[in-house]
C-alpha positions as CSV (number, residue, x, y, z in Angstrom):
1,X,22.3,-3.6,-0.3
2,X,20.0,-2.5,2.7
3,X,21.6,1.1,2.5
4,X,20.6,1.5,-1.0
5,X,16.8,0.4,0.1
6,X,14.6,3.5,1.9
7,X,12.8,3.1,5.1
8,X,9.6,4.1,5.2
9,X,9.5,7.5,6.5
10,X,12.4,8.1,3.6
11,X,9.0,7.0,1.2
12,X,6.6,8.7,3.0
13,X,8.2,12.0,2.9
14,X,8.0,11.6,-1.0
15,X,4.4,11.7,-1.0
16,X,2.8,15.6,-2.5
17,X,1.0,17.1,0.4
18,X,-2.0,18.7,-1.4
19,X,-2.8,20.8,1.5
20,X,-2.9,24.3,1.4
21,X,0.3,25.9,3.6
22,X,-2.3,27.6,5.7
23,X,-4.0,24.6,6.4
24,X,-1.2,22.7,8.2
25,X,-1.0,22.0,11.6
26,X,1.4,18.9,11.6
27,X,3.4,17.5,8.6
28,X,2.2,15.1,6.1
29,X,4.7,12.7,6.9
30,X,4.1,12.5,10.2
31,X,0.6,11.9,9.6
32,X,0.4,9.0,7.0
33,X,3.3,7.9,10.1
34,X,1.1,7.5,12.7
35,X,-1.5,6.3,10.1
36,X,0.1,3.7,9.2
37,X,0.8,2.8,13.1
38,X,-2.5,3.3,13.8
39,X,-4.3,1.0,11.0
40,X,-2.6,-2.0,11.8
41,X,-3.7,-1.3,15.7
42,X,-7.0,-1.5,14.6
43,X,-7.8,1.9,13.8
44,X,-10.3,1.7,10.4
45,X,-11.9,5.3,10.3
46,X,-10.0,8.7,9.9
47,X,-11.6,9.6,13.8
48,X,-10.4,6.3,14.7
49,X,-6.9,7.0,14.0
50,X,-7.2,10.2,15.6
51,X,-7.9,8.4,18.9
52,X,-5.0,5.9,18.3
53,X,-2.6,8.4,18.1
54,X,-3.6,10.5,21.4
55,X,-1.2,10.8,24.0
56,X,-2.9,8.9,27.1
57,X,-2.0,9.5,30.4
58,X,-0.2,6.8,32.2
59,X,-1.9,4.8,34.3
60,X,-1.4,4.0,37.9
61,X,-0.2,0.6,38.5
């Protein structure tokens, strides 16, 4: 059954965050989130999902 399956943010929330608590500035899951957005963009260094995932301003059309 489809309900019985978990999405992917339901997995990725089940992954240990090593990090230390003082450490954090966003959570875990939100990262490895927008990591795995960002990879399949194109992204294939750690600084190149960093720039996937900045907000850009819109631009004029």
């Amino acid at each position: 059954m489809p309900e019985e399956i978990p999405g992917l943010l339901e997995r990725l929330a089940e992954v240990p965050d090593p990090r230390h608590p003082r450490d954090l500035q966003h959570a875990l899951v939100l990262v490895l989130a927008l990591t795995a957005c960002a990879v399949p963009a194109g992204a294939t260094s750690l600084p190149a999902v960093g720039e996937a995932c900045r907000i850009q301003p819109r631009r004029a059309s």
